[in-house]
N, C-alpha and C positions, 0 to 999 in steps of 0.2 A: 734640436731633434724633437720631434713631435712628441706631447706627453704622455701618449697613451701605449709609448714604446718604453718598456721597466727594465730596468737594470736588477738581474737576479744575483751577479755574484763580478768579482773585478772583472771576469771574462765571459759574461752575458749578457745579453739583452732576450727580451721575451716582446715580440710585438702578438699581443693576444688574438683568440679568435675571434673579439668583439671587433677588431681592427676597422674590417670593411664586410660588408653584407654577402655570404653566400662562403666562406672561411671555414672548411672542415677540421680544422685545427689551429693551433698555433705556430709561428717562427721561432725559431732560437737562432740569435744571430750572435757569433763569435768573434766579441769586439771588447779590449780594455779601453778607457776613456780616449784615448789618443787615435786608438783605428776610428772610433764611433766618430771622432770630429769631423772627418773626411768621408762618410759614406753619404752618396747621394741617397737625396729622397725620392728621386725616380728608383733606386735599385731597393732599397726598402718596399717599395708599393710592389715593385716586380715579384719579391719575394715573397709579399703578403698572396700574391696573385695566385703564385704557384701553390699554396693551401685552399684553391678554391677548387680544384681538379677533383674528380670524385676516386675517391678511394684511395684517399691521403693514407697514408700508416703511421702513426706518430707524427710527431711534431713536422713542417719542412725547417731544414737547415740553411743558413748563410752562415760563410766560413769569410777569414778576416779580410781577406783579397778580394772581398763584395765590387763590383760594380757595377754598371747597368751593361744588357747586353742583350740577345734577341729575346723576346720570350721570358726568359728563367736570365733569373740574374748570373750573369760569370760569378763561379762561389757560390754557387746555389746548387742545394743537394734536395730530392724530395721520394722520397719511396711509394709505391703504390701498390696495393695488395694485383696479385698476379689473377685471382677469380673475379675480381670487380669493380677493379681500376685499371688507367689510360694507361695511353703512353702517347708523347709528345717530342716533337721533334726541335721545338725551342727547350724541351729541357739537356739536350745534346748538344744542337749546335750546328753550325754549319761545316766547321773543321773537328766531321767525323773521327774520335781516337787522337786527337792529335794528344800529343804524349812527348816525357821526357825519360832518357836512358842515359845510366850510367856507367862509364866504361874506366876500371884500373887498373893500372899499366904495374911494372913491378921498379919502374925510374924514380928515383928522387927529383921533384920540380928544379932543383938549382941545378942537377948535371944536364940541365935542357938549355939554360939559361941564354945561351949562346946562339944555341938553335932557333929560337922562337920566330924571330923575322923571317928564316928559311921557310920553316914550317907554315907560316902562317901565308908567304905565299904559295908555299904544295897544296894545302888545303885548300886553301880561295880557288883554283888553278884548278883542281882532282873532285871537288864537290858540287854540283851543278846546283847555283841556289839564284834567288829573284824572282819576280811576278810571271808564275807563266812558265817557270823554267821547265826546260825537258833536258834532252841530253841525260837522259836516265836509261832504264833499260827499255828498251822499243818492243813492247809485244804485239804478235797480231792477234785478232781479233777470236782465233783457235786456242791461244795462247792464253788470253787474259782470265780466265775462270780458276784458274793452276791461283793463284795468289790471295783470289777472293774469298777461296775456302782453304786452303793451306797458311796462311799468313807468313807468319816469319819462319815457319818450317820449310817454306818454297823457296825463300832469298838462301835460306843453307841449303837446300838442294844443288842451287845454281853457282855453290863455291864462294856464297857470300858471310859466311858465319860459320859457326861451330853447333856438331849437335848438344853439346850443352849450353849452350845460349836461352836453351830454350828454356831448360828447366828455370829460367832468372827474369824470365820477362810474366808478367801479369796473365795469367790465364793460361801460361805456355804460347803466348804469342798467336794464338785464333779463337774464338769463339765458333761454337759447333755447328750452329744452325744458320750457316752465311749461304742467301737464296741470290747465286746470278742472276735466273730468270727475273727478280724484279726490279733491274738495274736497266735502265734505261740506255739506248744506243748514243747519249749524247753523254752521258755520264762517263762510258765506255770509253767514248771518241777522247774524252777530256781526260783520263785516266791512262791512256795509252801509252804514254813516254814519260812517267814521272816519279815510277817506283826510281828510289835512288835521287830522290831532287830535296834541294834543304827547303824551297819555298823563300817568301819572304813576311815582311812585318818581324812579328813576334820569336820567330822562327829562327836557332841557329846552332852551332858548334860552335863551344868555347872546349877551351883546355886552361885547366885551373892548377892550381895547390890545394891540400888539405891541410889546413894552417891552424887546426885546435879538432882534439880530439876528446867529445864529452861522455862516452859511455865505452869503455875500454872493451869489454865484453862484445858490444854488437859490433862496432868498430875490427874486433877479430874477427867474429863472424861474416861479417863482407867483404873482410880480405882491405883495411883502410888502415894507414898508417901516417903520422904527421909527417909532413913535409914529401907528400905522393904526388908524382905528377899525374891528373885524371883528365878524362873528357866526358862532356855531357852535351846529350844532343836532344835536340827539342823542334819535332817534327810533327806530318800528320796525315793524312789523304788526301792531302793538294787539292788540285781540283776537282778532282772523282770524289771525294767525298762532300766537296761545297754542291755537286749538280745531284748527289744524292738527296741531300737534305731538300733541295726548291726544288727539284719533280716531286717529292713525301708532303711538303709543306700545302701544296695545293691540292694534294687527294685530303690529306687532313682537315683542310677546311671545311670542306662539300662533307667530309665523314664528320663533323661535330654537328654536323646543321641534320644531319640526318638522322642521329643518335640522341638529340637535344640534348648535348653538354651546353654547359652553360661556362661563355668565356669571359674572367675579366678582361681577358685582350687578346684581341684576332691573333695575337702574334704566339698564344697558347694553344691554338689548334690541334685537338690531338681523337684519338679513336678508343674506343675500350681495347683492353692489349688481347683479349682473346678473339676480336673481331677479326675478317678478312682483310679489313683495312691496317689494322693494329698488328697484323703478324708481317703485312706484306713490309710494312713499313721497317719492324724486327729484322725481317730476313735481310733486307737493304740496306741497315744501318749495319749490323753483322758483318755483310761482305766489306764494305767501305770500312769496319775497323778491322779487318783482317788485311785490307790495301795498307793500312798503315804500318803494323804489325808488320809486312814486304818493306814496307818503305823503311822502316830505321833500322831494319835488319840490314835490308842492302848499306845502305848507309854506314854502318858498323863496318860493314867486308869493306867500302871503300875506306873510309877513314885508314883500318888497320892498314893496309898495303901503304898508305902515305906514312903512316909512321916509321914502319918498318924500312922503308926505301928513307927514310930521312934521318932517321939516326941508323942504320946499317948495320940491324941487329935481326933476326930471325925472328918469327912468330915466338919462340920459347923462353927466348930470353925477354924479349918484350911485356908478353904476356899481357896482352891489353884484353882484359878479362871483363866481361858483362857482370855489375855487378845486379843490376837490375833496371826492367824497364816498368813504367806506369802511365798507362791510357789517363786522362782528364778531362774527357768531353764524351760520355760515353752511357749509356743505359744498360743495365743489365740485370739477369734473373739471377736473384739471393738469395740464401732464404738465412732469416734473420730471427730472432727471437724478441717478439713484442707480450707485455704483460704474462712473462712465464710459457709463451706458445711461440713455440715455430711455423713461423708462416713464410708462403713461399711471396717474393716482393719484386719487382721491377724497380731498381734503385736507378734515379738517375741522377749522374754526377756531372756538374757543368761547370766547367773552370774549378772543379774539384778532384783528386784523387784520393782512390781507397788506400787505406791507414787498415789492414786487419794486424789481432793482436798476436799474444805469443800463441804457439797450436796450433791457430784454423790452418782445418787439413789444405788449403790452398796454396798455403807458402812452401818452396822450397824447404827438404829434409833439413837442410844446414842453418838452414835463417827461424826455424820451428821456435826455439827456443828464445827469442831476440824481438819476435816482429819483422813483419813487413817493413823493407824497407822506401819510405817515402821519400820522394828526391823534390825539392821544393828551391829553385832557378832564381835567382834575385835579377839583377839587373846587369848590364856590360860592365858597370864601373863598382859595386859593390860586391856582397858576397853570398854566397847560393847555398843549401844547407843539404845535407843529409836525416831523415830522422824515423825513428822507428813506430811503427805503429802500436797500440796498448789493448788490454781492455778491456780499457775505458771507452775506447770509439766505440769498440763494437756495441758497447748499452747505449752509447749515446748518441752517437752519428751513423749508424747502420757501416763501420767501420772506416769511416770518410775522413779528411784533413783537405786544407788548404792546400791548391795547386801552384803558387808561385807567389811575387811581392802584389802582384794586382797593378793596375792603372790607376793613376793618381788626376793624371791628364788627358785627353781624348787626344787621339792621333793629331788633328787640327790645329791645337790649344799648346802641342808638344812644338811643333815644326811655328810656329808663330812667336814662341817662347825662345826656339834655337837661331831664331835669324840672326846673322851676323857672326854667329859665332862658330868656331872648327871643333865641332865635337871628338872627333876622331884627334885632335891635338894633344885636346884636355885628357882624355883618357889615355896617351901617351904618357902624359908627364903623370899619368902614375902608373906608369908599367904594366899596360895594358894596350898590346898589341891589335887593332881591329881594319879589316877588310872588309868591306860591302861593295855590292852594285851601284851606290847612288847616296848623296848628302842625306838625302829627303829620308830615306831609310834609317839613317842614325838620330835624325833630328824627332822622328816618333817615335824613336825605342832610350832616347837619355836618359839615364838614371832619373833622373829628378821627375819624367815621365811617369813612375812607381814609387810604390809606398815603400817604405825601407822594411826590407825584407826581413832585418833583425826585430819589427814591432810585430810582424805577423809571426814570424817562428814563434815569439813569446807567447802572444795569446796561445797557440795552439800547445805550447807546451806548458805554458799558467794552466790549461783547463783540463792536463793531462791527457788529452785526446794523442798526440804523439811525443815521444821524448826526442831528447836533442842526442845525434850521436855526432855528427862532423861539420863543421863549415871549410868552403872554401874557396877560395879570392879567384879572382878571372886573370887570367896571364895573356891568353889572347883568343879573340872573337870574330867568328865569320857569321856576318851578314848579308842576306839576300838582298 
């Protein structure tokens, strides 16, 4: 690792502002020696990059699941004052909102035991996922603005949720100021039949166990008990949100040149966020996290009815209850407390999720006391965590944690590494049921593809940023 990046404490690093020329602050990257080994030096520079935007607030953050990615590194977190700083559409992302929710049931994982082969093909069968997929809800063109400003309060409209669902997902499930009018007729066109779709890559429905339960307390407060049969789903705005980002990315570019930001890399193209350019861009990234917000809500309604039809029990006795959902690709206005002052921020989170602590009036009345519940996905063959937000985030990460294990391998590097061999076998023979569309699918997403999701929980729980309340093993996985 280059020298001029210091190690401040076992779960720090500080790459300075002397780093590289034009640096409105420092990095703080959240890494003990063994995350640090693994983090490329293209995602390091990317991170430095993102301190070079004007109207840094504090440090930028990289969280332990660092790795390169458009723009703003995946795990790259950076705030910007809301009077006199950007906003940028590599610090979001292309898969606007995409996000993971957690749903628990009131079944013990071993009375399923039996079922899981059934299940996992109703699921594969009842869930429309892969490149491209539709077979979701078809709205027309009259139609499609209901979800863009409604979010997951519109899939409950449509009989796909519960109105308390809503109180358990991140913002209530919309963001306020989602502008149709700056949503282009192809983002539209792309967007039309996919609320309801799993996608693919990274993207899927597992059903787990909760197999260690660390903090008794918040664990009550989400309704978690050892040996729970759960499901986690991990979706986003499909297409509609990849055609929002490339129509935003090329007004942003012609908007820095016009504004004279100064870019360490074209791929940081961004607008002052009170500009015409900067709001249209808001109001467009807004609706496409509110498609998402539609999308795992439907999702939810579908899943439940296959449970329901599959072990032969009611909605009541089931009770496959939201415990929470959390956006990770997403920019938003916060207002945060910098050197004793509240100021209002444009935080953006990229391959990161918000972590707020015990109080902030945001969370859920029931969860006040506990934190924010953060849901952080390991890999098909390993295991995925639960954990509470502190704080400590909120002084130190503008309330942020890591979004999942991170990529160890680039898609290419994964499926070049899997030739020859049946990954879908291997995960078998350790009781781990998986369904996908295609080899190639599972051969990007192999465990060994990610960094072990147990060295990232630790950092982030060594640095107090979030506490550990649950882990829990993957039983069986759908793949797009």
């Amino acid at each position: 690792m280059d020298p001029r990046v210091k190690r401040l404490d076992p779960y720090r690093l500080e790459i300075p502002s002397t780093y590289k020329p034009g640096m409105n602050g420092r990095v703080i990257v959240y890494a003990d020696e063994a995350i640090a080994r693994d983090i490329e030096t293209g995602a390091l520079e990317q991170a430095a990059n993102t301190a070079t935007l004007p109207g840094l607030a504090g440090p930028a953050l990289a969280m332990p699941d660092i790795h390169s990615g458009y723009g703003f590194p995946i795990g790259g977190v950076a705030a910007f004052c809301a009077r006199d700083g950007v906003i940028s559409p590599g610090g979001v992302g292309y898969d606007i909102n995409c996000g993971v929710r957690l749903l628990a049931s009131s079944l013990e994982a071993k009375s399923a035991a039996k079922s899981l082969e059934d299940l996992a093909h109703k699921l594969y069968a009842g869930i429309p996922a892969g490149v491209g997929a539709g077979g979701g809800l078809r709205l027309n063109r009259r139609e499609q603005d209901a979800p863009l400003i409604e979010g997951a309060a519109w899939a409950v409209s449509q009989g796909l949720g519960r109105p308390e669902d809503l109180a358990h997902a991140e913002s209530g499930g919309a963001l306020p100021g989602a502008d149709p009018r700056a949503i282009s007729n192809r983002a539209m066109e792309r967007g039309r039949g996919q609320i309801g779709t799993l996608g693919s890559g990274n993207h899927f429905l597992e059903v787990q166990e909760v197999t260690d339960i660390y903090d008794e307390a918040a664990a009550r407060a989400y309704g978690l008990f050892k040996g729970q049969l759960t499901v986690m789903l991990h979706t986003g705005s499909r297409g509609f949100g990849h055609q929002v980002c490339t129509d935003s990315i090329e007004a942003m570019r012609a908007a820095a040149g016009r504004y004279a930001i100064p870019l360490a890399d074209p791929q940081l193209a961004a607008a002052p966020f009170r500009s015409t350019e900067g709001q249209l861009y808001f109001g467009a990234m807004q609706a496409a996290a509110n498609y998402a917000w539609a999308n795992r809500q439907a999702l939810t309604g579908l899943t439940r009815e296959i449970f329901e039809k599959s072990f032969g029990l009611g909605e009541a006795r089931l009770d496959l209850r939201l415990v929470y959902d959390v956006a990770h690709n997403i920019a938003k206005f916060e207002e945060h407390e910098i050197d004793g002052k509240k100021v209002n921020l444009i935080v953006h989170r990229k391959g990161a999720t918000r972590a707020f602590g015990p109080g902030h009036p945001d969370l859920p009345a029931d969860y006040a006391a506990v934190g924010q519940p953060v849901i952080i996905p390991g890999d098909m063959g390993r295991a995925s965590y639960l954990l509470a937000g502190t704080a400590r985030a909120m002084r130190e990460t503008f309330g942020s944690a890591c979004h999942g294990a991170g990529r160890l391998m680039s898609r290419g590097e994964a499926t070049r590494r899997a030739r020859g061999r049946r990954i879908a076998d291997e995960l078998a023979a350790k009781g781990v049921w998986v369904r996908a569309s295609g080899r190639e699918t599972l051969s990007e997403e192999m465990p060994e593809a990610y960094k072990d999701v147990e060295n990232v929980v630790g950092v982030m729980a060594g640095a107090g940023i979030a506490k550990k309340v649950a882990r829990f093993r993957p039983l069986l996985v759908i793949k797009g």
